[in-house]
DSSP file (Angstrom, degrees, kcal/mol; ACC not computed):
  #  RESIDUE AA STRUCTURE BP1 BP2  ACC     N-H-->O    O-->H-N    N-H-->O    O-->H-N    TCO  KAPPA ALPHA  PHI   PSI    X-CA   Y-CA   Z-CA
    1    1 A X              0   0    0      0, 0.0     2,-0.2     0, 0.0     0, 0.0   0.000 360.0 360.0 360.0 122.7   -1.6  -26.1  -29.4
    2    2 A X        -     0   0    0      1,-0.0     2,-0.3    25,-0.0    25,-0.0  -0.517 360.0-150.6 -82.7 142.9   -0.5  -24.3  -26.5
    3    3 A X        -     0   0    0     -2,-0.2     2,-0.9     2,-0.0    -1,-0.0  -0.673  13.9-128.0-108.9 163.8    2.9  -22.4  -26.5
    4    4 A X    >>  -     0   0    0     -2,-0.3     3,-0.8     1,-0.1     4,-0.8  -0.835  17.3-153.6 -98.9 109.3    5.3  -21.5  -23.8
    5    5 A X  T 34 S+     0   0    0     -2,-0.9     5,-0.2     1,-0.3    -1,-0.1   0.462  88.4  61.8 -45.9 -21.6    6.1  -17.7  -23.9
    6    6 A X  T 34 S+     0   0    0      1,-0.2    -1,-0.3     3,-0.1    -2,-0.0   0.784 106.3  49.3-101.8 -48.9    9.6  -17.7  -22.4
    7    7 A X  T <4 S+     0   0    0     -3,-0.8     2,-0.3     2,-0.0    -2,-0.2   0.704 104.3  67.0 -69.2 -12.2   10.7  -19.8  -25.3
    8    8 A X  S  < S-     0   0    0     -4,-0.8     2,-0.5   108,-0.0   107,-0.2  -0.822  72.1-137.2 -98.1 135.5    9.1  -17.5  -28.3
    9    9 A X        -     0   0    0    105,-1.3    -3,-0.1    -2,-0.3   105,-0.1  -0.675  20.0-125.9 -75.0  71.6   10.2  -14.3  -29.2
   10   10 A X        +     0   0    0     -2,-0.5   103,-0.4    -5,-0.2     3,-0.2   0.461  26.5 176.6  12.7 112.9    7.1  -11.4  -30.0
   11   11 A X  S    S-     0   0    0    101,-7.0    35,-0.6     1,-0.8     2,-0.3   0.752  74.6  -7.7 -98.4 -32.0    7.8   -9.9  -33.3
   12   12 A X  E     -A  112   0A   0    100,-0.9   100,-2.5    33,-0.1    -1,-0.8  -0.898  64.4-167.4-134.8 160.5    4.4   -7.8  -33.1
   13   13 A X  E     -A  111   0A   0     -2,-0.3    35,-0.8    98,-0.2     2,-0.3  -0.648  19.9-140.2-123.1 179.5    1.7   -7.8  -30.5
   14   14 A X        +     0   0    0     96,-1.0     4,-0.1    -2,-0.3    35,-0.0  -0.837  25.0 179.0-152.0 114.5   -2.2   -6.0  -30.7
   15   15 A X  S    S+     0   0    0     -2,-0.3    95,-0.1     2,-0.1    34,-0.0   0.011  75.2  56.1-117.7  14.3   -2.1   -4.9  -27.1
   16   16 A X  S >>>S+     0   0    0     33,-0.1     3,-3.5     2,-0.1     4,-1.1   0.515  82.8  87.0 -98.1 -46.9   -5.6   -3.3  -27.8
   17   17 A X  T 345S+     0   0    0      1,-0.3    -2,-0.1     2,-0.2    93,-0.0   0.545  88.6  41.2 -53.9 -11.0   -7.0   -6.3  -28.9
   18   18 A X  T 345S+     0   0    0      2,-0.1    -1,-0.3    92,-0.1     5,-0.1   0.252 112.1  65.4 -98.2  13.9   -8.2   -7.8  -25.5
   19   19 A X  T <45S+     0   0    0     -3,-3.5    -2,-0.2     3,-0.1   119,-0.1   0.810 112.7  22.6 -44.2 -56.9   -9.2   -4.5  -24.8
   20   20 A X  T  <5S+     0   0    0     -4,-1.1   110,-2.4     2,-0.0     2,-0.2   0.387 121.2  62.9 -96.4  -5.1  -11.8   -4.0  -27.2
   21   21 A X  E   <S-B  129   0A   0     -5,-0.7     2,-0.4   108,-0.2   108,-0.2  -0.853  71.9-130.5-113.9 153.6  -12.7   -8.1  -27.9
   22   22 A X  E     -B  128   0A   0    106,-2.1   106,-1.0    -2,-0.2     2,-0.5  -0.757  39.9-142.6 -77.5 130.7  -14.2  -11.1  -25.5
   23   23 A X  E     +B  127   0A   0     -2,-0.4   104,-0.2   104,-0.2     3,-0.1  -0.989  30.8 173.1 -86.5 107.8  -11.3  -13.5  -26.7
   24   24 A X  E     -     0   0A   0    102,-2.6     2,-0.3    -2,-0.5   103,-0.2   0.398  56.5  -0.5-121.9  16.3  -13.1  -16.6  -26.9
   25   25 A X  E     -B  126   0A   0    101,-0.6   101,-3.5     2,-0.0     2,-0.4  -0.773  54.5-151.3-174.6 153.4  -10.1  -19.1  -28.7
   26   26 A X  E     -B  125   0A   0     -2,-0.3     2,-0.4    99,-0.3    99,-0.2  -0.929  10.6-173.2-123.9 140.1   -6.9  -18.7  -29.8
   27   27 A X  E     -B  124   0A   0     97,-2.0    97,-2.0    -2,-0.4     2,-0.2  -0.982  20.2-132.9-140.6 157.8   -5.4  -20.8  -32.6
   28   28 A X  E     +B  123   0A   0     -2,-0.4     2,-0.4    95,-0.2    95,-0.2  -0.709  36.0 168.9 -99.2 130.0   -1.3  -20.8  -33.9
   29   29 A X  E     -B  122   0A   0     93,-2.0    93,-1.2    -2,-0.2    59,-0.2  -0.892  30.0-119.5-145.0 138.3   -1.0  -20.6  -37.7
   30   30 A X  E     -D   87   0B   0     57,-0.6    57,-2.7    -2,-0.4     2,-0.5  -0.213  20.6-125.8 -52.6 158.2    1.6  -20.1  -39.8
   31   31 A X  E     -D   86   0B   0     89,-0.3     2,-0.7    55,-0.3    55,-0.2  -0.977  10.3-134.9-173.1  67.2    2.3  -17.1  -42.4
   32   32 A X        +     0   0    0     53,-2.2     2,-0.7    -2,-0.5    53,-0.1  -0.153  47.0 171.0 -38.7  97.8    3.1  -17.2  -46.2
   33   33 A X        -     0   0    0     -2,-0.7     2,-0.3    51,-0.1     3,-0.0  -0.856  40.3-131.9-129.1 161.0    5.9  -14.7  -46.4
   34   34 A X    >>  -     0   0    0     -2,-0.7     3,-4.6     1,-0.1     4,-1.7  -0.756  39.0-111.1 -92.3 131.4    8.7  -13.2  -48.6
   35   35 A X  H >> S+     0   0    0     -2,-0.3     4,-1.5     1,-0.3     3,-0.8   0.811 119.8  55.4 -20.4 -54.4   12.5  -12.8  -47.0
   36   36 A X  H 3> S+     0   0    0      1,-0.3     4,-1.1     2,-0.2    -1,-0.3   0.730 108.8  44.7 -84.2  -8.6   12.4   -9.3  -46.9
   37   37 A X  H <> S+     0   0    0     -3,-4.6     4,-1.5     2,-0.2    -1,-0.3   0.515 113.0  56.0 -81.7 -19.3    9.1   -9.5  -44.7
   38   38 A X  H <X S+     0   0    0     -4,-1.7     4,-1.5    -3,-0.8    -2,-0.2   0.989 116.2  32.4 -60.9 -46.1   11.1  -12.2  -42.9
   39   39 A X  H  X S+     0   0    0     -4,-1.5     4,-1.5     1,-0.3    -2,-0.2   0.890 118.8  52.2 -84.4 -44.5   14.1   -9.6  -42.1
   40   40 A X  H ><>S+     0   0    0     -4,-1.1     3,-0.7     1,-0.2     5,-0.7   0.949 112.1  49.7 -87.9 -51.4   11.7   -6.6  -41.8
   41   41 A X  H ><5S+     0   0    0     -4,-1.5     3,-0.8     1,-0.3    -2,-0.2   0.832 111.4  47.5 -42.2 -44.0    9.7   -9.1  -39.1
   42   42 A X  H 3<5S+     0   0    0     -4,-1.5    -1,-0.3     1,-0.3    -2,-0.2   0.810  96.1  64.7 -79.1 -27.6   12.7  -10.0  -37.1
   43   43 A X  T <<5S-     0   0    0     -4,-1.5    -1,-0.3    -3,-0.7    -2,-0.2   0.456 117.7-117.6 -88.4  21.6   14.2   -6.4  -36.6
   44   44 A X  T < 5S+     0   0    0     -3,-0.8    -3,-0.2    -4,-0.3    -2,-0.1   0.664  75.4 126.2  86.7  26.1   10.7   -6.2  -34.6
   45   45 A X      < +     0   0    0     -5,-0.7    23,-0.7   -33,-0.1    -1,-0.1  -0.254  35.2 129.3-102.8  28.8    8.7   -3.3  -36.8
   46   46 A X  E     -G   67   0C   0    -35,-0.6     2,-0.3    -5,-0.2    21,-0.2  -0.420  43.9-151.1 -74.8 149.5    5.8   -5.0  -37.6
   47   47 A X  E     +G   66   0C   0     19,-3.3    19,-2.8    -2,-0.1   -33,-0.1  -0.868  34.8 148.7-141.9 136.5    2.2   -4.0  -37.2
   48   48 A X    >   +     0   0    0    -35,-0.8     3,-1.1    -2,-0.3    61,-0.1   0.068  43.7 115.3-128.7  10.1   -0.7   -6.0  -36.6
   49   49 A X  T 3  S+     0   0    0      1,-0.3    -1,-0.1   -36,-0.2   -35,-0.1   0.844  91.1  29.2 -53.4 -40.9   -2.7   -3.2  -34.5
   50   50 A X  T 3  S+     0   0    0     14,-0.2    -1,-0.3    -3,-0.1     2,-0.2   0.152  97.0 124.0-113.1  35.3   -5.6   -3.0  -37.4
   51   51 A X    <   +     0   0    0     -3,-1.1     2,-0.4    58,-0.2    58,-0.3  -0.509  31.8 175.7 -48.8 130.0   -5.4   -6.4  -38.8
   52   52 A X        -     0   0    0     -2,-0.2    11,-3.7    56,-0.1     2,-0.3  -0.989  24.8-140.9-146.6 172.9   -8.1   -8.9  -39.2
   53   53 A X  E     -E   62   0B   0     54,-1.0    54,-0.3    -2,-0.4     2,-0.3  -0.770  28.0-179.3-115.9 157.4   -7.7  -11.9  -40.6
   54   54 A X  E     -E   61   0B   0      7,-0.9     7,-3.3    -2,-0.3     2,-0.5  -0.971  33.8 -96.6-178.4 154.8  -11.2  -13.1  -43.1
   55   55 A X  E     +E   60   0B   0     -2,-0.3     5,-0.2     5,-0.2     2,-0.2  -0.775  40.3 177.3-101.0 135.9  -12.0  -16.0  -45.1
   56   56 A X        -     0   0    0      3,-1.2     4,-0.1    -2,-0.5    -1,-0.1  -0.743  64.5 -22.3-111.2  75.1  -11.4  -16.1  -49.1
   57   57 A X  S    S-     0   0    0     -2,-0.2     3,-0.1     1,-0.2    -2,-0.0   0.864 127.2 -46.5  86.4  20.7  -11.9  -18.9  -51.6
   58   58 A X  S    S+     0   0    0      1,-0.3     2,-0.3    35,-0.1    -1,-0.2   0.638 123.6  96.1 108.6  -1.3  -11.7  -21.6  -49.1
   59   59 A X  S    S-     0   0    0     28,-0.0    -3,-1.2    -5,-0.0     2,-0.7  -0.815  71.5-107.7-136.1 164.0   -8.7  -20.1  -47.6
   60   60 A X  E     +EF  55  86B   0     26,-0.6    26,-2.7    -2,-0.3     2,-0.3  -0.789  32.9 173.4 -63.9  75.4   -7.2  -17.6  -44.5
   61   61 A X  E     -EF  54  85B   0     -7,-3.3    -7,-0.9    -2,-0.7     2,-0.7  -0.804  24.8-143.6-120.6 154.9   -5.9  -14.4  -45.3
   62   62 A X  E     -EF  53  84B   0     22,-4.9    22,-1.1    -2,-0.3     3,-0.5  -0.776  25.7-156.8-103.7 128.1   -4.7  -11.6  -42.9
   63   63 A X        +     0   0    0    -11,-3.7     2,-1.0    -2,-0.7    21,-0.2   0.085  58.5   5.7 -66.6-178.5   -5.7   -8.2  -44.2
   64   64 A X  S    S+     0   0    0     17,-0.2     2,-0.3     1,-0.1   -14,-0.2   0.116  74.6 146.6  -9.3  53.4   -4.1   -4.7  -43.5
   65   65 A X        -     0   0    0     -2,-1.0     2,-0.6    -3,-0.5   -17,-0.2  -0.599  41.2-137.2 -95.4 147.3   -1.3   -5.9  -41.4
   66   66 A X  E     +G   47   0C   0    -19,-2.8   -19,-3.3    -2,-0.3     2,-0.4  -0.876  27.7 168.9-111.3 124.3    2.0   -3.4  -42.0
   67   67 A X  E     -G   46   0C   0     13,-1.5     3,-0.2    -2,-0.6    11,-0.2  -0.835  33.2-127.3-152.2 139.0    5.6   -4.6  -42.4
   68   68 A X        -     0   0    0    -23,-0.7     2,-0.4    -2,-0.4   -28,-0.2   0.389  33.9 -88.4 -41.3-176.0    8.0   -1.9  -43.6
   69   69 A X        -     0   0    0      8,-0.1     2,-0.8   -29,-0.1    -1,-0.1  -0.622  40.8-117.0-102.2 146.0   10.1   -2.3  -46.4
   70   70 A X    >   -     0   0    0     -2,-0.4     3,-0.6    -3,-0.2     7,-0.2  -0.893  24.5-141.1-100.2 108.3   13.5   -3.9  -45.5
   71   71 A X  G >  S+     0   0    0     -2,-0.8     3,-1.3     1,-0.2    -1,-0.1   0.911  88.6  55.9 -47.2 -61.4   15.9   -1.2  -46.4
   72   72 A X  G 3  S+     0   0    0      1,-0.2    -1,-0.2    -3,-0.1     3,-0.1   0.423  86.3  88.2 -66.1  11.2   18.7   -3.5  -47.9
   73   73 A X  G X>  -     0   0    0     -3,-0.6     3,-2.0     1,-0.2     4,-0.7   0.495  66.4-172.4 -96.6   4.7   16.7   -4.8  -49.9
   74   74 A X  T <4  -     0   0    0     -3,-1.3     3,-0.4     2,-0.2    -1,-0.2  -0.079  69.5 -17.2  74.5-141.1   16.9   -2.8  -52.5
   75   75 A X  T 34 S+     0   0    0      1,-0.2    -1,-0.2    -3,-0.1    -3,-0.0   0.350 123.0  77.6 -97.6  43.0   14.5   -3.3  -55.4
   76   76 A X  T <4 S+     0   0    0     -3,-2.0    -2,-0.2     2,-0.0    -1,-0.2   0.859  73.3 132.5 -83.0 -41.2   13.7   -7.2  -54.0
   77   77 A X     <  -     0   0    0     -4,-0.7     2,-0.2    -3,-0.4    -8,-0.1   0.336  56.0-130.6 -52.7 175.0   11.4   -5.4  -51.4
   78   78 A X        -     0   0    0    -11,-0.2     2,-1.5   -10,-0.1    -1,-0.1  -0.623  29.0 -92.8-152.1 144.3    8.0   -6.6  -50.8
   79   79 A X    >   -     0   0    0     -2,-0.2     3,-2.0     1,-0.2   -12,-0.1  -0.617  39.1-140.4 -86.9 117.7    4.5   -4.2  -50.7
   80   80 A X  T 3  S+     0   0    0     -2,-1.5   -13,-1.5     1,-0.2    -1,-0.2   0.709  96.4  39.2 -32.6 -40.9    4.2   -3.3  -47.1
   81   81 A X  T 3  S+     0   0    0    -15,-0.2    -1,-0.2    -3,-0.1   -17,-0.2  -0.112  79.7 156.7-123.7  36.6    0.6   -3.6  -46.8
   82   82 A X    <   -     0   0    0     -3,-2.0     2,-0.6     1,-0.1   -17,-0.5  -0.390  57.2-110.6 -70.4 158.1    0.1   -7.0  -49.3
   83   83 A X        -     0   0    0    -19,-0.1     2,-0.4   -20,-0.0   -20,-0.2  -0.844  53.5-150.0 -67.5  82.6   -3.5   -9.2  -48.3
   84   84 A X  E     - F   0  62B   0    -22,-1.1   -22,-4.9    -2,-0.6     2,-0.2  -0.804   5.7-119.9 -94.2 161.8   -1.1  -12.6  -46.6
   85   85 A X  E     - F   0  61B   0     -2,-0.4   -53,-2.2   -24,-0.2     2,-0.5  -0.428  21.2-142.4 -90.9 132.0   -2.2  -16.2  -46.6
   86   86 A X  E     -DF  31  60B   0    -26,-2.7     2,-0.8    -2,-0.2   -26,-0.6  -0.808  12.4-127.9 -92.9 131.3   -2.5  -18.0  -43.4
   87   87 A X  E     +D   30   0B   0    -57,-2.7   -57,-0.6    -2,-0.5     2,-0.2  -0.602  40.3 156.8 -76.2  86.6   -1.5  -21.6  -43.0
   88   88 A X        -     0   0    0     -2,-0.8   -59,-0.1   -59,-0.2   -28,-0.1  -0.547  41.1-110.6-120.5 162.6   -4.1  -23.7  -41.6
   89   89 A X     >  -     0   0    0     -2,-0.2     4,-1.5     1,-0.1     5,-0.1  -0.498  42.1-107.2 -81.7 146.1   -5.2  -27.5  -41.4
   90   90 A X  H >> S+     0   0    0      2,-0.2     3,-3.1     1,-0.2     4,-1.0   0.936 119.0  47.3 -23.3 -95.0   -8.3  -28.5  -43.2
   91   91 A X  H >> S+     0   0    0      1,-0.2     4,-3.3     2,-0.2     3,-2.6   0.805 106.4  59.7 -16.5 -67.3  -10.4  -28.9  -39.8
   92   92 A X  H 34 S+     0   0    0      1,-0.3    -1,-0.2     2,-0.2    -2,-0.2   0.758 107.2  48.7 -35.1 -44.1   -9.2  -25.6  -38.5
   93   93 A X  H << S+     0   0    0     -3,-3.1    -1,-0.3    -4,-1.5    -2,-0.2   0.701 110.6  44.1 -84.5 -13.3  -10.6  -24.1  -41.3
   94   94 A X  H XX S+     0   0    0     -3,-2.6     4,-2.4    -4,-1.0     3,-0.9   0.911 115.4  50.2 -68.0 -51.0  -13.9  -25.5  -41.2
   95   95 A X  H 3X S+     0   0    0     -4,-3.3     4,-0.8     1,-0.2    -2,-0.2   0.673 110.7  47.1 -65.0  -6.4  -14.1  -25.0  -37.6
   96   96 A X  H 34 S+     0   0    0     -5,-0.3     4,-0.4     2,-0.2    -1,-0.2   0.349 109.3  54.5-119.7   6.2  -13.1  -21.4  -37.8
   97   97 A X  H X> S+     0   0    0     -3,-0.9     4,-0.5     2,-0.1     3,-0.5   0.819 115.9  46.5 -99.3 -35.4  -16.0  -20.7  -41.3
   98   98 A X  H >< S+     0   0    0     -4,-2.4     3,-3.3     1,-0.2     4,-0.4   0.995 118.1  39.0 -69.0 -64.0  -18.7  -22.2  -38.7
   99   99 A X  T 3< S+     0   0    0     -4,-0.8    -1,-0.2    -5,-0.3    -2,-0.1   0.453 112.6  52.4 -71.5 -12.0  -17.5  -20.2  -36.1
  100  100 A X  T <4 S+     0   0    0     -3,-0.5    -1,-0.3    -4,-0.4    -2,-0.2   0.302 106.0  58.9-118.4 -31.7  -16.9  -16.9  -38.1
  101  101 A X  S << S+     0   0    0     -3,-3.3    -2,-0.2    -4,-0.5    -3,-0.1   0.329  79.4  97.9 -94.1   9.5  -20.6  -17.1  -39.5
  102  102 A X  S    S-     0   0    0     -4,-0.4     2,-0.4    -5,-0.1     3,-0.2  -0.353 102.4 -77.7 -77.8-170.6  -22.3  -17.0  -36.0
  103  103 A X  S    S-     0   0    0      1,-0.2    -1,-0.1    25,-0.0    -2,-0.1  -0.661 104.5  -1.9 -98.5 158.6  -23.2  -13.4  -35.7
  104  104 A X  S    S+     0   0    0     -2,-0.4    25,-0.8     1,-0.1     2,-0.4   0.423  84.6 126.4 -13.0  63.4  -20.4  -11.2  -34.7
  105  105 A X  E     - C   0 128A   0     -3,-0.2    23,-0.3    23,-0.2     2,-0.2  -0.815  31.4-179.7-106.1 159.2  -17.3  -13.2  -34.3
  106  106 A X  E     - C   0 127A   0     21,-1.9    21,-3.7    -2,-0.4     2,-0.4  -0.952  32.8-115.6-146.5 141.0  -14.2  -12.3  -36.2
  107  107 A X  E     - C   0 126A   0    -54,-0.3   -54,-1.0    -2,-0.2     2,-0.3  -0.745  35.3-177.0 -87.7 135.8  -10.9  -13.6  -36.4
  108  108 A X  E     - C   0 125A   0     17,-1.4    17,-2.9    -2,-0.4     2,-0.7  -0.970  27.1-126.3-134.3 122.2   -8.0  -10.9  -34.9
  109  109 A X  E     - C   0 124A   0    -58,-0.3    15,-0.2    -2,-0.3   -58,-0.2  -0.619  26.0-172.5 -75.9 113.4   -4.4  -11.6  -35.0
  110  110 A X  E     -     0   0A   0     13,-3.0   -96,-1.0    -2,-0.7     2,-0.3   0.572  55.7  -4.3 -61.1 -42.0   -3.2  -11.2  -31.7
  111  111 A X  E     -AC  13 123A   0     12,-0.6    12,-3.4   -98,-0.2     2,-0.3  -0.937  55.0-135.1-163.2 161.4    0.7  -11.5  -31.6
  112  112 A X  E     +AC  12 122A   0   -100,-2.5  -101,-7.0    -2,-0.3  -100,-0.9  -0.928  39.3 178.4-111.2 131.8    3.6  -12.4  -34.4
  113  113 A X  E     - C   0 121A   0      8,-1.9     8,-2.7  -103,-0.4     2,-0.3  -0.892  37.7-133.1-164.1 143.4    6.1  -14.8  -32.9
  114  114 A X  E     - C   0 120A   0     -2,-0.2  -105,-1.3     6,-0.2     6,-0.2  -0.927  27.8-152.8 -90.1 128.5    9.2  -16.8  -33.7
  115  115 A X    >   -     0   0    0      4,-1.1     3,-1.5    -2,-0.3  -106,-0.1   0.064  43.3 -81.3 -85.0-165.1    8.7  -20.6  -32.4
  116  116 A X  T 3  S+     0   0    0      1,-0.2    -1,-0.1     2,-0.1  -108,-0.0   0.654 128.5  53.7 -80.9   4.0   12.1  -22.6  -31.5
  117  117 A X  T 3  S-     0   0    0      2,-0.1    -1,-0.2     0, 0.0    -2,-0.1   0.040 123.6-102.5-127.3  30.1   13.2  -23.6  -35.1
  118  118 A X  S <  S+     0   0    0     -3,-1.5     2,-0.1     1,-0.1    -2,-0.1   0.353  72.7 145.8  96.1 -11.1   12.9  -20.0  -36.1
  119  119 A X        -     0   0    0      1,-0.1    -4,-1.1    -5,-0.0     2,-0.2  -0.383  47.2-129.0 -26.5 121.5    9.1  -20.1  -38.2
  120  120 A X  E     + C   0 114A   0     -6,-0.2   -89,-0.3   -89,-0.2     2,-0.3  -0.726  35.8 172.0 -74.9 160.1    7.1  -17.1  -37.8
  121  121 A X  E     - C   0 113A   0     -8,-2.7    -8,-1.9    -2,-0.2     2,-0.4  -0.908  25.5-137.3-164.9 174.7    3.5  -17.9  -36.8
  122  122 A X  E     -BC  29 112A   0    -93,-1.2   -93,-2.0    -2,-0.3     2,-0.6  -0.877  11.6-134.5-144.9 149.4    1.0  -15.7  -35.8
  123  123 A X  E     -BC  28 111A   0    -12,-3.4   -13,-3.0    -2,-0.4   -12,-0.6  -0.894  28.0-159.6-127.7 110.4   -1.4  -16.4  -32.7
  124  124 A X  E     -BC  27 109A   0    -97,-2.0   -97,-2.0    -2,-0.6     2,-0.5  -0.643   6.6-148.2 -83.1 131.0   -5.0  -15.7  -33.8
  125  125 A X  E     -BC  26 108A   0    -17,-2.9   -17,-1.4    -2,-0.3     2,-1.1  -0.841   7.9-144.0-108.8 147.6   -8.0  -14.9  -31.4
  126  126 A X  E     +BC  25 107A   0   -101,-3.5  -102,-2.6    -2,-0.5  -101,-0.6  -0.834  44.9 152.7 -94.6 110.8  -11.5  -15.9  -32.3
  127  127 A X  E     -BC  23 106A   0    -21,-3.7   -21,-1.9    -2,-1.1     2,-0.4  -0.838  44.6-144.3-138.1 175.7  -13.8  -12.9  -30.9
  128  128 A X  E     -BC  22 105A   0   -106,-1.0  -106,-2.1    -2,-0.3     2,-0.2  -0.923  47.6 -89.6-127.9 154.5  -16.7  -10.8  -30.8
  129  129 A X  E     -B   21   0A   0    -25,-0.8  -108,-0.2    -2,-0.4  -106,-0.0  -0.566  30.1-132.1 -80.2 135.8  -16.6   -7.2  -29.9
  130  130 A X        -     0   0    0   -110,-2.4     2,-0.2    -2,-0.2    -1,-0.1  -0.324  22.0-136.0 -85.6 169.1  -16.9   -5.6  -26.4
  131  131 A X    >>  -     0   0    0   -110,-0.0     3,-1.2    -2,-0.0     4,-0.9  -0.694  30.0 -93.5-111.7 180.0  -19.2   -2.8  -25.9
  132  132 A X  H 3> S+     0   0    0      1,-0.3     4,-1.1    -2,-0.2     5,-0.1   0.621 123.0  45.7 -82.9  -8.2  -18.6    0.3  -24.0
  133  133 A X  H 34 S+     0   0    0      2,-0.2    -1,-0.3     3,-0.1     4,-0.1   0.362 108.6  58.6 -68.2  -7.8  -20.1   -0.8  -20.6
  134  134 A X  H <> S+     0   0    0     -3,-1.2     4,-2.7     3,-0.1    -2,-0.2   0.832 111.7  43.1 -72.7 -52.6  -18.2   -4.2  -20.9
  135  135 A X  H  X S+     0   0    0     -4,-0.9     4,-1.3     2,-0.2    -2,-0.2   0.731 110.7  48.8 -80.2 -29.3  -15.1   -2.2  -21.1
  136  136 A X  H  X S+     0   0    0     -4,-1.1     4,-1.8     2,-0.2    -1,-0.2   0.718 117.7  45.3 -69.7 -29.2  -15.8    0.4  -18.4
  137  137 A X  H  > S+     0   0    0      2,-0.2     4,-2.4    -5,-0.1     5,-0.3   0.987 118.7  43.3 -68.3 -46.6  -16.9   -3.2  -16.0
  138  138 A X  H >X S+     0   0    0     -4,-2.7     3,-2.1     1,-0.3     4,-1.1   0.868 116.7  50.9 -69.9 -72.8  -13.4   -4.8  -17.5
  139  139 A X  H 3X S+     0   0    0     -4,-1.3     4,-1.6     1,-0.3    -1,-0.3   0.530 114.0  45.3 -50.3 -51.9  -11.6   -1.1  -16.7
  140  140 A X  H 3X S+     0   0    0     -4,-1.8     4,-1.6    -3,-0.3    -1,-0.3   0.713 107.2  50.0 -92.9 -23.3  -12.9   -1.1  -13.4
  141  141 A X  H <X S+     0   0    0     -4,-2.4     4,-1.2    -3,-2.1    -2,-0.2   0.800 105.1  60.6 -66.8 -41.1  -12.2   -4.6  -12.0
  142  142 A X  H  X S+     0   0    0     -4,-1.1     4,-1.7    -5,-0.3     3,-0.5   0.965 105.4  49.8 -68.5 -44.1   -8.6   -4.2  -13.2
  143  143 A X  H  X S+     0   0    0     -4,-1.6     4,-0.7     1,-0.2    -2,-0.2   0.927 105.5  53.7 -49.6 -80.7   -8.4   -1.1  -10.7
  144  144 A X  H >X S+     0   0    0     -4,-1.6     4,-2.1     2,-0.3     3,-0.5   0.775 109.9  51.7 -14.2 -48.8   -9.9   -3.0   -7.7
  145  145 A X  H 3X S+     0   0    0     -4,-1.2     4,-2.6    -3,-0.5     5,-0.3   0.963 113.9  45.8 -59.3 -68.6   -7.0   -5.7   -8.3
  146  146 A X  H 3< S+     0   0    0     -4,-1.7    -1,-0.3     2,-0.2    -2,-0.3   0.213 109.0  49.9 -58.8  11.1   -4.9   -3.1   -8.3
  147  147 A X  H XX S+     0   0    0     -4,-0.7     4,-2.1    -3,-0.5     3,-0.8   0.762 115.5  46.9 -97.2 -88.5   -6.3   -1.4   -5.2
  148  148 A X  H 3X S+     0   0    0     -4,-2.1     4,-3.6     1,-0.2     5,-0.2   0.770 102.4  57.5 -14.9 -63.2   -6.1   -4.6   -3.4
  149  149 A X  H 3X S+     0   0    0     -4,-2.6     4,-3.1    -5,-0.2    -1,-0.2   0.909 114.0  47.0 -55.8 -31.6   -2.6   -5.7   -4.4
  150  150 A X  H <> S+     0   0    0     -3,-0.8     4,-2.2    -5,-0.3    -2,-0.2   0.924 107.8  47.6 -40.3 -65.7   -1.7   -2.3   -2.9
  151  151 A X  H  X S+     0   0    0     -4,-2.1     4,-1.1     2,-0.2    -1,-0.2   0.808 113.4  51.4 -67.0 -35.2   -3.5   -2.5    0.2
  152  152 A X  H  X S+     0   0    0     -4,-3.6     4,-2.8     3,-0.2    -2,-0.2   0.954 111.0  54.4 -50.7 -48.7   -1.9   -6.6    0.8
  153  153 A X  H  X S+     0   0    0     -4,-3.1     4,-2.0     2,-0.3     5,-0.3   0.950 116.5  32.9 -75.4 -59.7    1.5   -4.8    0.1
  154  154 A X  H  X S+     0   0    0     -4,-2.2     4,-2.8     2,-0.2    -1,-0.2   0.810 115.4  53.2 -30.7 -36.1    0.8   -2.0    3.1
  155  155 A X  H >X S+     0   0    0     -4,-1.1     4,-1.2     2,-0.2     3,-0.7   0.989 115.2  43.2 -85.5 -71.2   -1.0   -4.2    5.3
  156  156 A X  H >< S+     0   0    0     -4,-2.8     3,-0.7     1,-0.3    -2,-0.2   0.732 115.9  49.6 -45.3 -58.9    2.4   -6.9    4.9
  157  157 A X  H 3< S+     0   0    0     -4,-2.0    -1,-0.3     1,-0.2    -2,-0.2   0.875 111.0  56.0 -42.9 -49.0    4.7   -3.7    5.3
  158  158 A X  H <<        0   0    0     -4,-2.8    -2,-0.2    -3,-0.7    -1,-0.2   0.880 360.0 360.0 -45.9 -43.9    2.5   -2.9    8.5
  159  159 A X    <<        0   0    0     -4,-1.2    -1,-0.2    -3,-0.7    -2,-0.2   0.746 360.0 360.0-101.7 360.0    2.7   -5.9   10.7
């Protein structure tokens, strides 16, 4: 399901993660979580930079994602670095164990987001890993845009 960005808040991104992956699908899932991962989630101190997400017993779970301990919470608080379960439809999950077994794709959690009724949900990418000549071509392409946009912007100023 595609979302509109201007209506969701970020709670975390992985701003590496189309850096070092081909993103070849993104899917929205929801997040088993405890209140004090809720509060710790909202004040934006999440991290999902070395997270992956891997299939267990039939089921989703996102690995060695961090969120801090929620100060006021006293001894309620939650283990920062718990194995949580992702919520996904039957199909989804089938389609994403086919897709999971090819040879190196991986599921990577891409961003943490609040929808409009206030959910967290997590936007997952389905990828395989770039090598380092992929990344130096990707590296170098982006510089040319930017070299261009530059030169449009002179060249406008000019006439």
């Amino acid at each position: 399901m595609a979302r509109d960005p201007s209506t969701n808040r970020f709670a975390a991104q992985n701003r590496r993660a189309r850096h070092d992956f081909h993103i070849e699908d993104t899917i929205d899932a929801g997040m088993v979580l405890t209140g004090t991962e809720v509060k710790s989630l909202r004040l934006g101190r999440a991290s999902i930079n070395e997270a992956f997400a891997a299939e267990k017993d039939g089921e989703f779970w996102l690995y060695n994602s961090y969120f801090p301990e929620y100060e006021a919470a006293n001894r309620f608080n939650h283990e920062p670095r718990r194995p949580r379960k992702l919520l996904l439809k039957g199909r989804e999950i089938k389609k994403l164990l086919g897709q999971t077994e090819r040879q190196g794709m991986t599921l990577i959690p891409l961003s943490i987001y609040f929808n409009e009724r206030g959910i967290a949900k997590m936007q997952l990418g389905l990828a395989h890993g770039k090598r380092k000549v992929d990344k130096r071509a990707a590296e170098k392409e982006k510089d040319w845009k930017r070299d261009q946009q530059r030169l449009l912007r002179t060249k406008s100023r000019a006439d």
